[in-house]
C-alpha positions in Angstrom: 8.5 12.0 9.9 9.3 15.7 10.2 12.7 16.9 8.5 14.8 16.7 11.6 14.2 13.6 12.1 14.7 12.4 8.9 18.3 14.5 9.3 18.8 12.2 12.1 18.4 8.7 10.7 20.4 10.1 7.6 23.4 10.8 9.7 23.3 7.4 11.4 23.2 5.9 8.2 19.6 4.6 8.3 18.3 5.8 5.3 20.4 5.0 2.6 18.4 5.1 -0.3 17.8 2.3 -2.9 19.2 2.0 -6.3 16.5 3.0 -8.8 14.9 0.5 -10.7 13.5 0.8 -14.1 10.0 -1.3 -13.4 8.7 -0.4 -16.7 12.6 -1.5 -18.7 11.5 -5.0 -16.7 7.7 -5.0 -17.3 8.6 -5.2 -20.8 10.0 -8.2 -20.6 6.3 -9.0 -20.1 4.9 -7.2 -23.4 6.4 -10.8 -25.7 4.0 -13.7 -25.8 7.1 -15.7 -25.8 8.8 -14.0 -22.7 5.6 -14.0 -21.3 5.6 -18.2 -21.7 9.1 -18.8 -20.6 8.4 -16.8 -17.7 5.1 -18.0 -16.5 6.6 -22.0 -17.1 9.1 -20.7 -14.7 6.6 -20.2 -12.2 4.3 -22.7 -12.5 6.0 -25.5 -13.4 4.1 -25.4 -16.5 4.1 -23.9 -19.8 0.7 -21.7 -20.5 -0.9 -21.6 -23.7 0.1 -19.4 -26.6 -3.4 -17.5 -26.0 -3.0 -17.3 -22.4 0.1 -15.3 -23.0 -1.0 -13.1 -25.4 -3.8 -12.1 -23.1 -1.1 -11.3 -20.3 0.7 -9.3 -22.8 -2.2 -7.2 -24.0 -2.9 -6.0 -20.8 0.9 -5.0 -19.7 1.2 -3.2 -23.0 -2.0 -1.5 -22.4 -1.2 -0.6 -18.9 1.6 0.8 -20.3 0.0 2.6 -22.7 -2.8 3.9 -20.5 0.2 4.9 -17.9 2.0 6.9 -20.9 -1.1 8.5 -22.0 -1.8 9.4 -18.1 1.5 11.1 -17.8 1.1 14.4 -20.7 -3.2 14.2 -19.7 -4.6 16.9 -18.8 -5.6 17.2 -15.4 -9.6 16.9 -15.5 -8.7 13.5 -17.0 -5.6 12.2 -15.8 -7.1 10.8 -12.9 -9.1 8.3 -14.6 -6.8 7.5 -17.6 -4.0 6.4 -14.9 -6.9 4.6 -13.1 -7.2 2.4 -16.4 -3.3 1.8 -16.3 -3.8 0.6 -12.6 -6.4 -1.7 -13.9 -4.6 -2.9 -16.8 -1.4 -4.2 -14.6 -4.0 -5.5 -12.0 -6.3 -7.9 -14.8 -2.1 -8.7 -15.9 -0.9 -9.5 -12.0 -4.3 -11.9 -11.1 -3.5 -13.7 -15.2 0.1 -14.2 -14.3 -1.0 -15.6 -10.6 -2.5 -18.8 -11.2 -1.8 -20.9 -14.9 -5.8 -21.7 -15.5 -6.7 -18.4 -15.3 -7.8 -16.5 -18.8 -8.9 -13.1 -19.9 -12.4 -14.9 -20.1 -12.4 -15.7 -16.7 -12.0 -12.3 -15.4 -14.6 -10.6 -13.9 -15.7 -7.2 -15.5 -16.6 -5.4 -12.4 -14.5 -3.2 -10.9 -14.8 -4.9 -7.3 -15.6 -1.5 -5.3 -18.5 0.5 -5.2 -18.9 3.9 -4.4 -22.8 4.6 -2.4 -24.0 7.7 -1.7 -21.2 9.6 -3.2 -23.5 12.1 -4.7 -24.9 13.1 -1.7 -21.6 13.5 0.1 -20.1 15.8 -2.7 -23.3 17.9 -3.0 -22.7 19.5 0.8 -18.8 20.3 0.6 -15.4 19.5 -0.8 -14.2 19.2 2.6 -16.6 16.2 2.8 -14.6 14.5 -0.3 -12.0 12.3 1.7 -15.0 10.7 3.5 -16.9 8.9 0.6 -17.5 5.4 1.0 -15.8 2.4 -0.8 -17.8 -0.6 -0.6 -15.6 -3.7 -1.9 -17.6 -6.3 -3.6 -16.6 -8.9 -6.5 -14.7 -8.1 -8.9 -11.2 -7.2 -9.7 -10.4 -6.1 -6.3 -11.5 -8.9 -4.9 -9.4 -11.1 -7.7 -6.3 -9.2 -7.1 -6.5 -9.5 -3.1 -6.7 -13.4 -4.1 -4.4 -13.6 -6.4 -1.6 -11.8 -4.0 -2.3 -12.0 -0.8 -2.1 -8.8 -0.1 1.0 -9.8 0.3 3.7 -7.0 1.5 7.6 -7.4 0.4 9.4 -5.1 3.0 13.1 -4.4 4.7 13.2 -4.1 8.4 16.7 -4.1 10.5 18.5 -6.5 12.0 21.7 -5.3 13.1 22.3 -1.6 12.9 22.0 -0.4 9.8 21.8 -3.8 8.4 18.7 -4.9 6.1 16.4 -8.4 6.2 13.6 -8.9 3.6 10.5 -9.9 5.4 7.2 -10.8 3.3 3.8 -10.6 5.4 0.8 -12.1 4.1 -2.4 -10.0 4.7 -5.5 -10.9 4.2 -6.1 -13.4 1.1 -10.0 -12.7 1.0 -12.7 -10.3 1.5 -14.5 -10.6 4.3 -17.8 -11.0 4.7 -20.3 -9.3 4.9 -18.1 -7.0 2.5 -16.6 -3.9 3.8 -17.1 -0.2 3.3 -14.0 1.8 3.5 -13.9 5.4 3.1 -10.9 7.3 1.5 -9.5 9.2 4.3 -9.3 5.7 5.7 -7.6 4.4 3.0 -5.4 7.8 3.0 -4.5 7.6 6.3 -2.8 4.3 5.8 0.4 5.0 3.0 3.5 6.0 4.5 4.1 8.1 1.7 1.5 10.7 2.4 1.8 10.1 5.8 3.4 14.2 5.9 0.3 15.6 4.0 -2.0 13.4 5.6 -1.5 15.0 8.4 -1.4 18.7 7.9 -4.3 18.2 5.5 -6.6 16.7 8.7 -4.2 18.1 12.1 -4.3 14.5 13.2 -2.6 11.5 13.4 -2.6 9.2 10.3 -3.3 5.1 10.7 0.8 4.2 10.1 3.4 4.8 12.4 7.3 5.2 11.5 9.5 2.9 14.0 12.4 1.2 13.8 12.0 -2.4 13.7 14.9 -4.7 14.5 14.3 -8.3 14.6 16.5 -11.1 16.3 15.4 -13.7 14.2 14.0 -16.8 16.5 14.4 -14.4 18.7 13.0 -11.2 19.2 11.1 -8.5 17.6 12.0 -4.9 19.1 9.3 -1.9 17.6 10.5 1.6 18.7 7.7 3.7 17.4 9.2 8.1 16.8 7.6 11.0 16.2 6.1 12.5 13.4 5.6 15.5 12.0 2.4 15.7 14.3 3.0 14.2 17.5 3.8 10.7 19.5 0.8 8.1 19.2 -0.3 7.6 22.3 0.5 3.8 23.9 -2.6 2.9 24.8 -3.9 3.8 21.3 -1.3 1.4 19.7 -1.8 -1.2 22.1 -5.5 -1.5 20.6 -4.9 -0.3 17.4 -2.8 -3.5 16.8 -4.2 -6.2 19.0 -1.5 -6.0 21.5 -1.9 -8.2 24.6 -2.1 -6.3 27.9 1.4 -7.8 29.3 3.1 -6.4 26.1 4.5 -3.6 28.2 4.9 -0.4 26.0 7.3 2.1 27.4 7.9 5.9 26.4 11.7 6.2 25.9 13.8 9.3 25.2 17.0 7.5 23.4 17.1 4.3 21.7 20.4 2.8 20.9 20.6 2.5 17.1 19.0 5.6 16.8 20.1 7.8 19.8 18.2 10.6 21.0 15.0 10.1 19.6 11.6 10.3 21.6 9.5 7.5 20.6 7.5 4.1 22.0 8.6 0.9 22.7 7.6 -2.4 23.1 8.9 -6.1 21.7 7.4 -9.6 21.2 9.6 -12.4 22.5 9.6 -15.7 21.4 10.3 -16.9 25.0 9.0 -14.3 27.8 6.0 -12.3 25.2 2.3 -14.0 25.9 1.7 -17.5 24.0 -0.9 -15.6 21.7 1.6 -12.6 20.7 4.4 -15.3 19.1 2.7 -15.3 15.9 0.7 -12.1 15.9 1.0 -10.2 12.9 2.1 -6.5 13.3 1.4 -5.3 9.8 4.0 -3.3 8.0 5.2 -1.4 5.3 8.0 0.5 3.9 7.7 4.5 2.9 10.2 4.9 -0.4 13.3 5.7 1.8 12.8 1.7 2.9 12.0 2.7 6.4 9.7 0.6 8.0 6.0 1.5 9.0 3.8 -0.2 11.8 0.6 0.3 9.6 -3.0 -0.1 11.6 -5.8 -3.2 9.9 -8.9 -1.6 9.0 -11.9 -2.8 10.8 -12.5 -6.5 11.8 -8.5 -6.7 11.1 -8.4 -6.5 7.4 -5.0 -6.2 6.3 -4.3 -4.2 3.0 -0.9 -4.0 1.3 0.6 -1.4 -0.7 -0.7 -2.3 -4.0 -4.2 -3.0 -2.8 -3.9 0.8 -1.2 -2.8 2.4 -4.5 -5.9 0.2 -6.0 -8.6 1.9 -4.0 -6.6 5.4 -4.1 -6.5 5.2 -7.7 -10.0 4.2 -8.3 -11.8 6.5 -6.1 -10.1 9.4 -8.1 -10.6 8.1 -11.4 -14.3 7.6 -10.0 -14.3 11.2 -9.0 -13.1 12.7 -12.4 -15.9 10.3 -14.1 -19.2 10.9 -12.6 -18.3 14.0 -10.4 -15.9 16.0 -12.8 -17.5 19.8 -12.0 -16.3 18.9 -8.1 -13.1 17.7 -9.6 -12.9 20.7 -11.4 -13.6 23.1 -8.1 -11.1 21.5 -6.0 -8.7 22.0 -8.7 -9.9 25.5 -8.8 -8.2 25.9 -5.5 -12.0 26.7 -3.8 -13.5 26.4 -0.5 -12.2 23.2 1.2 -8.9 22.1 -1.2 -7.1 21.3 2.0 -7.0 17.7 0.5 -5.6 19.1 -2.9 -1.9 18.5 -2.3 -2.6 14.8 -0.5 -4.7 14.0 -3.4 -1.9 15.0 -6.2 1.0 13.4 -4.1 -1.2 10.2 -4.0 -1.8 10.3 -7.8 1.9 10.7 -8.0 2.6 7.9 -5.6 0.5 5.7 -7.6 2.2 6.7 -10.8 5.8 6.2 -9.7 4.9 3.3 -7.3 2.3 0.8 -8.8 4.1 -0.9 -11.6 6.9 -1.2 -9.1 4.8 -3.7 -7.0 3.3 -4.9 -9.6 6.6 -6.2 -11.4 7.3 -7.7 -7.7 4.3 -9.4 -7.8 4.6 -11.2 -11.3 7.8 -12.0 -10.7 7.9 -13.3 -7.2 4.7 -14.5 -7.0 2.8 -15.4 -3.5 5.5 -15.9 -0.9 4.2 -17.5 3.2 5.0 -15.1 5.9 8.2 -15.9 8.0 7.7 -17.1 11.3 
């Protein structure tokens, strides 16, 4: 959303922000063995072992540390070093998910490859956002089980009211596996949504709208501009499955927001097409809580937040790894750093953001998507 806008829904009250949270005052909780044990008997009913608690507060503590460390690194390290954090939390999220699960049991692979990166980086740095990431098995693929991909959000329901929606996307890889690339997976986070877009001069793959839903009801999507432009209907209409008696109407004022351009269209549990009641739209919040229709990858994999982070995280730590001289010209400001600022904000992102939905996840656990 461009600065105007973001005026505009400020002055109608619509983006209040959130009290700040101290994730890492709450993930501490998790750095006891014997927290760790009342908490996990909490959630499964059952009380783990003493080992099996340890384990899950080795890796928080480590996460932690690595997370710490990240911050005052320099920057032809950081990269990788908050990378290890991000794994850390993950190996502690897929422990805390299921009670059988140990530190033996977890796979040792990353779960994402990176082919023909070498290659790609050789040519240009304004080839960088297009390396490949090939998810396999391994941690990736554990942590997509173990949550769901599940994505804890607030939508509207009566001006300037708030509902909590959860949306479950998808709980497995697909096979064969997939190849993502990073622009791809760039192109999907609200967050860097802004420098998404004036890094490429295109659209990105999530679109802020106001979503207000009439619950057993009614689900009303008003898509608004962006910095960029309007989507184009057609475009979302494919982009998200949309049956073609889902009318989608260009609109110049919307009531709860006013005059703002934008897209419309609703699903009704009475007049919308029998196989649009339960379609998913997939969604997601940007950090002022304002909701995001946010496009599936290929074959209709669904990602959530923490599964984006994952990848973002990993693909830079990746970078700074095996490719550190190209790491070191981009941050040399050379030839192609268009993608310099969208790579630091997403870094960023990642720091501020990933132990967030991380303490979420342990403490809410997997919760079934609302009808």
């Amino acid at each position: 959303m461009d600065d105007t806008l973001v005026l505009h829904l400020s002055e109608y009250g619509l983006l209040v922000p959130k009290p700040e949270r101290d994730a890492w005052g709450r993930l501490s909780i998790y750095e006891s063995a014997d927290l760790v044990r009342r908490r996990l008997s909490d959630r499964h009913g059952r009380q783990p072992s003493v080992d099996k608690s340890r384990e899950v507060a080795a890796h928080v503590t480590q996460g932690r540390q690595y997370f710490e460390a990240a911050r005052n690194a320099q920057a032809l390290v950081r990269p990788l070093v908050l990378y290890y954090g991000v794994l850390a939390l993950s190996r502690a999220t897929i422990l805390c998910s299921h009670g059988g699960l140990r530190e033996a049991t977890l796979s040792k692979a990353h779960g994402v490859e990176c082919p023909g990166w070498s290659d790609i980086l050789a040519q240009d740095l304004r080839n960088l956002p297009q390396v490949s990431l090939r998810l396999t098995n391994g941690t990736f693929a554990q942590l997509i089980r173990a949550t769901w991909n599940v994505e804890r959000l607030l939508v509207y329901r009566d001006h300037r009211l708030r509902l909590t929606r959860s949306q479950v996307g998808s709980k497995d890889l697909i096979s064969p596996k997939p190849t993502l690339t990073l622009r791809s997976v760039l192109a999907r986070i609200p967050d860097l949504l802004f420098d998404y877009q004036v890094a490429f001069n295109e659209l990105g793959k999530c679109y802020p709208a106001y979503v207000q839903v009439y619950p057993d009801v009614q689900t009303d999507y008003y898509l608004v501009k962006t910095n960029l432009d309007l989507a184009a209907a057609e475009d979302i209409r494919t982009n998200f499955g949309l049956h073609p008696d889902v009318v989608i109407s260009q609109e110049e004022n919307y009531y709860p927001l006013g005059s703002v351009e934008g897209l419309r269209f609703y699903v009704s549990t009475s007049n919308s097409p029998p196989s649009m009641i339960d379609h998913v739209v997939p969604l997601s919040n940007d950090n002022r809580d304002f909701p995001y229709l946010v496009e599936p990858f290929a074959d209709g994999l669904i990602l959530s937040s923490m599964s984006l982070l994952f990848l973002v995280s990993f693909s830079a730590g990746m970078l700074v790894r095996y490719h550190p001289s190209r790491w070191a010209d981009l941050m040399s400001r050379g030839l192609g750093d268009a993608v310099l600022p969208l790579l630091n904000n997403a870094l960023t992102l990642v720091e501020r953001r990933f132990p967030d939905l991380v303490l979420d996840e342990i403490e809410k656990g997997r919760v079934p998507s609302p009808k």
